[in-house]
py3Dmol code that shows the C-alpha trace and the ligand (Angstrom):
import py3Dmol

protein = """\
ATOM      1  CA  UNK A   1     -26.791-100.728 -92.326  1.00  0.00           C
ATOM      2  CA  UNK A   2     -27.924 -97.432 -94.747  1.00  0.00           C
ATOM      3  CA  UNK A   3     -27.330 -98.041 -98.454  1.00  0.00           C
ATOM      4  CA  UNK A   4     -23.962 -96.319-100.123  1.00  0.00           C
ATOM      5  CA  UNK A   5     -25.883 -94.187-102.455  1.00  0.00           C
ATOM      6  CA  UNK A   6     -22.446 -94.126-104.300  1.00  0.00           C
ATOM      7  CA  UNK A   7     -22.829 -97.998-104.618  1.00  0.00           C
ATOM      8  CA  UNK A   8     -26.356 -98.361-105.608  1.00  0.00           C
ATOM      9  CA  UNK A   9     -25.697 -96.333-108.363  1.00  0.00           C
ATOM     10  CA  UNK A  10     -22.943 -97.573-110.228  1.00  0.00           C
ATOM     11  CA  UNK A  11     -23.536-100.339-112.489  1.00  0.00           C
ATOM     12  CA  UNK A  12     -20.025-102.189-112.014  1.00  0.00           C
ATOM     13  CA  UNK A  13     -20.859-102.665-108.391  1.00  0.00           C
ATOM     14  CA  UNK A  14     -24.432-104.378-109.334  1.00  0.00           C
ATOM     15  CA  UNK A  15     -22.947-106.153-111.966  1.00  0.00           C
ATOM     16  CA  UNK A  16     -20.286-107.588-110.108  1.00  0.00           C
ATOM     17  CA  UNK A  17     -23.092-108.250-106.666  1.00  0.00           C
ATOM     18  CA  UNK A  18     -25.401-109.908-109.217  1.00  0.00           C
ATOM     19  CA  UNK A  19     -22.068-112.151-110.962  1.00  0.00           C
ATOM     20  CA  UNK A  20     -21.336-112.973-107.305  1.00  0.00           C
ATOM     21  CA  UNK A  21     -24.519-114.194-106.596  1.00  0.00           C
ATOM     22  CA  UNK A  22     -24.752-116.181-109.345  1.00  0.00           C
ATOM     23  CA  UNK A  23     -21.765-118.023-108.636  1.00  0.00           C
ATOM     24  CA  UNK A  24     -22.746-118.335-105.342  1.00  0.00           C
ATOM     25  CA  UNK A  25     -26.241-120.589-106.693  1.00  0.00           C
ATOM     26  CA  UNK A  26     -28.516-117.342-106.089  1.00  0.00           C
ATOM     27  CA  UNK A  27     -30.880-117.989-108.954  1.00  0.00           C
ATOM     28  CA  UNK A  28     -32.699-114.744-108.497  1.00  0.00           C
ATOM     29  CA  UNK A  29     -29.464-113.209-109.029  1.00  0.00           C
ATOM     30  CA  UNK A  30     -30.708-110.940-112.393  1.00  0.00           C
ATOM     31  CA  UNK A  31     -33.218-108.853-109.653  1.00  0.00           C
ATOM     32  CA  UNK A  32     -30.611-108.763-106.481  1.00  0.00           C
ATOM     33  CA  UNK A  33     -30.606-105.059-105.132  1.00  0.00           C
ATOM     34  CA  UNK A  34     -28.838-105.284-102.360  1.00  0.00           C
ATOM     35  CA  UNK A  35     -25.814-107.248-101.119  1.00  0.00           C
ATOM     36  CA  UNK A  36     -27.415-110.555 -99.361  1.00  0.00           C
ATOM     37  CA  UNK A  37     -23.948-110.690 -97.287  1.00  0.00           C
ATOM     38  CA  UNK A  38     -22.976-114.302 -95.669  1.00  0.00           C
ATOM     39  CA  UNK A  39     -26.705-115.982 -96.956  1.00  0.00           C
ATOM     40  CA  UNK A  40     -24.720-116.585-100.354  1.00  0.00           C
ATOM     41  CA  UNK A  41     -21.757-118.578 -98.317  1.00  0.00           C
ATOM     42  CA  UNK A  42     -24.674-120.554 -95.542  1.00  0.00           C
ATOM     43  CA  UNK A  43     -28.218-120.066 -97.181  1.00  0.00           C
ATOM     44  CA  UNK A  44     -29.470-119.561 -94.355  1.00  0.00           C
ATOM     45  CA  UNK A  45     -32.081-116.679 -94.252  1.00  0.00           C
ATOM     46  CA  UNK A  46     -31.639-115.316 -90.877  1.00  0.00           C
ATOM     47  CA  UNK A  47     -27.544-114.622 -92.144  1.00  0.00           C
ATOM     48  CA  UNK A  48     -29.172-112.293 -95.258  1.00  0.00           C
ATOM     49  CA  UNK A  49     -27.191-109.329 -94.888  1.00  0.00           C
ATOM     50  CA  UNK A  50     -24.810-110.418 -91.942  1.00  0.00           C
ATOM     51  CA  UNK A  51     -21.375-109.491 -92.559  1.00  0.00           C
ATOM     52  CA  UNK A  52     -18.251-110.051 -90.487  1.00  0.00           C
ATOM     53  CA  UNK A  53     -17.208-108.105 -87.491  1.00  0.00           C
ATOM     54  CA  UNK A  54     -14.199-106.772 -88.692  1.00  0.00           C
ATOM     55  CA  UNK A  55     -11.100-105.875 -86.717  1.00  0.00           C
ATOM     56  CA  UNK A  56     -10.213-102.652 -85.331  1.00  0.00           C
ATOM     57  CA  UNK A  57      -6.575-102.395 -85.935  1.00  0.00           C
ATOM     58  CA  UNK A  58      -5.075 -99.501 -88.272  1.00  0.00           C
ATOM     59  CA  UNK A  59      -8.835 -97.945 -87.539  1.00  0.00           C
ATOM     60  CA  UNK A  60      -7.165 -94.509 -88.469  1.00  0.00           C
ATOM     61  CA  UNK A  61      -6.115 -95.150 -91.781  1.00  0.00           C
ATOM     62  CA  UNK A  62      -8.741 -98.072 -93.429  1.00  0.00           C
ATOM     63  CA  UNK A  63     -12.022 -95.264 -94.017  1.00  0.00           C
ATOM     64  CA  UNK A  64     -14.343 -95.468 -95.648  1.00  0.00           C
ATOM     65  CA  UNK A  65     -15.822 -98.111 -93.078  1.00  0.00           C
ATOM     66  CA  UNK A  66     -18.641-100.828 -93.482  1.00  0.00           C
ATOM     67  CA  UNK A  67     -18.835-103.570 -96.198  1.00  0.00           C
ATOM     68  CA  UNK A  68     -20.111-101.024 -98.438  1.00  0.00           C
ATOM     69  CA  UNK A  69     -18.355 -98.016 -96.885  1.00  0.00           C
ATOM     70  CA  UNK A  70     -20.997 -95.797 -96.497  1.00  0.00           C
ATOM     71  CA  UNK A  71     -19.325 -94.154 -93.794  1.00  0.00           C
ATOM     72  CA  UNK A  72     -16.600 -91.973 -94.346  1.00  0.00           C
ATOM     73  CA  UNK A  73     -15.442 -90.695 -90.394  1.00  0.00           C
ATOM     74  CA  UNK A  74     -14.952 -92.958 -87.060  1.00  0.00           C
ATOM     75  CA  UNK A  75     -17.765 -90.573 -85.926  1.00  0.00           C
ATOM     76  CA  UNK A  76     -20.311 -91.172 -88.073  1.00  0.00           C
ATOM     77  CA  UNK A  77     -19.686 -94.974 -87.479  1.00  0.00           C
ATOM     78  CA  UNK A  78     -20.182 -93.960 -83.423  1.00  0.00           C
ATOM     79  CA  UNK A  79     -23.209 -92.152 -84.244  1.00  0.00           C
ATOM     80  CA  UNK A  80     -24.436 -95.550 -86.165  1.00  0.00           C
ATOM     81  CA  UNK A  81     -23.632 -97.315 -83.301  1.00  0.00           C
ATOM     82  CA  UNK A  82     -24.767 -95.249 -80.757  1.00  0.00           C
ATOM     83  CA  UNK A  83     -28.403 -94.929 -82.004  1.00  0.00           C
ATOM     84  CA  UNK A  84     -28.412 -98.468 -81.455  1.00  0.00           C
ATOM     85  CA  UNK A  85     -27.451-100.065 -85.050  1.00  0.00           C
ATOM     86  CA  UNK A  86     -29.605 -99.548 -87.596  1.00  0.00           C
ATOM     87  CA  UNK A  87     -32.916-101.295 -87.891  1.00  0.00           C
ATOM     88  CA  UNK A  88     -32.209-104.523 -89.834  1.00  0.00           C
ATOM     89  CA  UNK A  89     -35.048-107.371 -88.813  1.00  0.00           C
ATOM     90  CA  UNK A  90     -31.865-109.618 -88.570  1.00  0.00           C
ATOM     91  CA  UNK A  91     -30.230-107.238 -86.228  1.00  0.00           C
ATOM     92  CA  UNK A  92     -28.236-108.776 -83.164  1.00  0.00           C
ATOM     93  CA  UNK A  93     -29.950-108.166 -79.507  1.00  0.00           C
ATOM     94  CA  UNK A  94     -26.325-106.600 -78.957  1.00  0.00           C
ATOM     95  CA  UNK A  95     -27.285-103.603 -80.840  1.00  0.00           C
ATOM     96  CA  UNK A  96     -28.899-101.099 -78.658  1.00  0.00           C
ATOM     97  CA  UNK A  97     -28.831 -97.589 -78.316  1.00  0.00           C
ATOM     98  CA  UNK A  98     -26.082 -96.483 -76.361  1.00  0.00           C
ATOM     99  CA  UNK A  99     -27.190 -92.632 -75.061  1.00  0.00           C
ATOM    100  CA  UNK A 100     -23.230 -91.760 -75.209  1.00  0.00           C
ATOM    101  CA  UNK A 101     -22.765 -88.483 -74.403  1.00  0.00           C
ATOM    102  CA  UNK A 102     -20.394 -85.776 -76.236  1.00  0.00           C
ATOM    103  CA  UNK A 103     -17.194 -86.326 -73.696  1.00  0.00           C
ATOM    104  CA  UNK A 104     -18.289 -90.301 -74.206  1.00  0.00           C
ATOM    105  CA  UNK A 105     -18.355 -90.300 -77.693  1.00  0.00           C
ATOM    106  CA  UNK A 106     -14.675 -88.404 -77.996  1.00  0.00           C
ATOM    107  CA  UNK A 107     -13.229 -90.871 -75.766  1.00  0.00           C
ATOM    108  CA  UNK A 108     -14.459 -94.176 -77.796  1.00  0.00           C
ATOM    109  CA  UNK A 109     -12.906 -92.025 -80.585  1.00  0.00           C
ATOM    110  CA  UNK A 110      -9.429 -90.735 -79.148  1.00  0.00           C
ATOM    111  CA  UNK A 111      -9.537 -94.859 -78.240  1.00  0.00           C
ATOM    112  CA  UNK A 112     -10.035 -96.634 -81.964  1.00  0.00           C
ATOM    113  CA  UNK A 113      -7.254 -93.718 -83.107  1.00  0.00           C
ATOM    114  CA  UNK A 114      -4.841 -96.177 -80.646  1.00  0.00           C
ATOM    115  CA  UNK A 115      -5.658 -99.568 -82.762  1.00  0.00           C
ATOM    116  CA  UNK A 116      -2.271 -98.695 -83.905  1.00  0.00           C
ATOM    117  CA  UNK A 117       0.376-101.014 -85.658  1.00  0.00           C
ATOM    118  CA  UNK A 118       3.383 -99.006 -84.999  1.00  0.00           C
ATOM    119  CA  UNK A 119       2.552 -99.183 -81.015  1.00  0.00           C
ATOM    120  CA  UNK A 120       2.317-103.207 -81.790  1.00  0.00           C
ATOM    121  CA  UNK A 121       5.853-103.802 -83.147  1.00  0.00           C
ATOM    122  CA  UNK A 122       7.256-101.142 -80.529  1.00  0.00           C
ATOM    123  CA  UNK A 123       5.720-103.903 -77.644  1.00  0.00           C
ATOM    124  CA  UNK A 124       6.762-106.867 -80.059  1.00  0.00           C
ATOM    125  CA  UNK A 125      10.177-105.282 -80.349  1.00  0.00           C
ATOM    126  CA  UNK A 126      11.494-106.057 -76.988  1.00  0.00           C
ATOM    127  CA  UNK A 127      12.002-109.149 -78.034  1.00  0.00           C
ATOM    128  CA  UNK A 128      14.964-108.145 -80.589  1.00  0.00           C
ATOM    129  CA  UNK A 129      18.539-107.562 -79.924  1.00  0.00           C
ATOM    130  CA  UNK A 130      19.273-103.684 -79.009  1.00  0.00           C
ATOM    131  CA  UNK A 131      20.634-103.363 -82.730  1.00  0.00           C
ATOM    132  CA  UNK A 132      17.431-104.831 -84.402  1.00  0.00           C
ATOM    133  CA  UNK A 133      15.481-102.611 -82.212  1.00  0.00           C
ATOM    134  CA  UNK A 134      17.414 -99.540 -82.814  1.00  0.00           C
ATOM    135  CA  UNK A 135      16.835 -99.962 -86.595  1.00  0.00           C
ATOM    136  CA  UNK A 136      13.458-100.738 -86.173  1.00  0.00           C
ATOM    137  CA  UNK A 137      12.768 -97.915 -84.717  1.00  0.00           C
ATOM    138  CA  UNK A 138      14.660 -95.394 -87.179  1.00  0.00           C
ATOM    139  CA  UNK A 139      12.013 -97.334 -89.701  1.00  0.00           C
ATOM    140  CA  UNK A 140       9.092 -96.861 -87.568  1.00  0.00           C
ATOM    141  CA  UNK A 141       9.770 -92.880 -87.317  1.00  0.00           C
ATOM    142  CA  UNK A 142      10.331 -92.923 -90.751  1.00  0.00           C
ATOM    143  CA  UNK A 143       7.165 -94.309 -91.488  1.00  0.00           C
ATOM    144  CA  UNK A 144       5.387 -91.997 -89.228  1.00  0.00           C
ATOM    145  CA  UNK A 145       6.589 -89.107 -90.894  1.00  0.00           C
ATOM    146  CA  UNK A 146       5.188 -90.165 -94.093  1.00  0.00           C
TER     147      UNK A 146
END
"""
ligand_1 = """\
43
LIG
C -19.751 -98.483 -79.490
C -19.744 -99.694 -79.969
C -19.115 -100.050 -81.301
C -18.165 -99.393 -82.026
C -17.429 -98.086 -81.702
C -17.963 -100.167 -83.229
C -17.083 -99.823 -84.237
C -17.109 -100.371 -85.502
C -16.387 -99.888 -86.643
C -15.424 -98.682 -86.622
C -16.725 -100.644 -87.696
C -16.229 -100.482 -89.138
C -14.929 -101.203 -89.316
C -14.443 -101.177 -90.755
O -15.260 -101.019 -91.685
O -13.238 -101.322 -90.974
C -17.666 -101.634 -87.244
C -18.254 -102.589 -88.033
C -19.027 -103.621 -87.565
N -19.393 -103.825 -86.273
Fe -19.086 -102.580 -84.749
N -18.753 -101.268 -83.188
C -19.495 -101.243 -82.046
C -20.417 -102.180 -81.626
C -20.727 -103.342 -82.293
C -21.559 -104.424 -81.789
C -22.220 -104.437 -80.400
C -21.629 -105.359 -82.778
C -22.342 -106.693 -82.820
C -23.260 -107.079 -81.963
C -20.866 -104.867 -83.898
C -20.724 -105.521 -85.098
C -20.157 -104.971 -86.223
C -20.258 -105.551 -87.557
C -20.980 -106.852 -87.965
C -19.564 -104.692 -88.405
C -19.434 -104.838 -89.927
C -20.650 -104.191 -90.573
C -20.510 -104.109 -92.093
O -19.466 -104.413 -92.651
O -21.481 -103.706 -92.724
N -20.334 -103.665 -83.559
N -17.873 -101.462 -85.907
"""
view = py3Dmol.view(width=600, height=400)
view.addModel(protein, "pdb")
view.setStyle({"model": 0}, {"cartoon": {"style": "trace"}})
view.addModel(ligand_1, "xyz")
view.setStyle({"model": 1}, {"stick": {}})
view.zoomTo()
view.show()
């Protein structure tokens, strides 16, 4: 994963790594540089710098994206992904390059657009009475004409 240049520079965000750390038991917290991810929860060196798999859902509205949001569109996080991951020694044999083309890469895009609440609770709804579901709904378009 590439640095957030916006991150690296602000002293709050190493302060607050390095306070982290040390709470964590890192006692080489005062020279940490970069974010050592899950190692602080398992000390375990082959988890420095693994971070969870997050979920997809509301994909639309949650940018930037990464643990230190160093992306800022869906399609720079395709890109990422489609070059195969980045080039972290800890890296995941999953990661490969992809060689998505243009058409390919739209279509994984129009797709994580879909990870979309307000289709959820329209699925979820048939479970109401038609009077809870006809308020729900007058919500719901509220809502999505915010
Ligand atoms: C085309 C394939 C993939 C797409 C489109 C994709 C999409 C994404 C997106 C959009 C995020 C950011 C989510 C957020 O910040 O809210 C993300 C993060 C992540 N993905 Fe994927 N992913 C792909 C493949 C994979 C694979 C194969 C793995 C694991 C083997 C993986 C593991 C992760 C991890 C660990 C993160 C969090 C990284 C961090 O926070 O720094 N992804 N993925």
């Amino acid at each position: 994963m590439p640095d957030n240049p916006a991150l690296v520079n602000d002293p709050r965000v190493t302060a607050t790594m390095r306070f982290t750390a040390k709470v964590s038991g890192y006692k080489e917290y005062r020279s940490l540089t970069e974010d050592p991810g899950r190692y602080l929860v398992t000390k375990d060196k082959k988890d420095w710098k693994a971070f969870k798999t997050p979920g997809l859902r509301e994909l639309a509205l949650t940018s930037p994206y990464m643990h230190n949001g160093v992306f800022e569109t869906i399609d720079e996080v395709i890109e990422f992904f489609n070059k195969g991951g980045g080039d972290d020694k800890n890296k995941s044999p999953l990661l490969a390059p992809l060689n998505l083309n243009k058409e390919e890469k739209q279509e994984l895009k129009a797709l994580s657009l879909k990870f979309r609440r307000r289709q959820l609770l329209k699925t979820n709804m048939y479970f109401l009475t038609s009077s809870a579901r006809s308020r729900c709904l007058i919500i719901l378009s509220a809502c999505a004409n915010t």
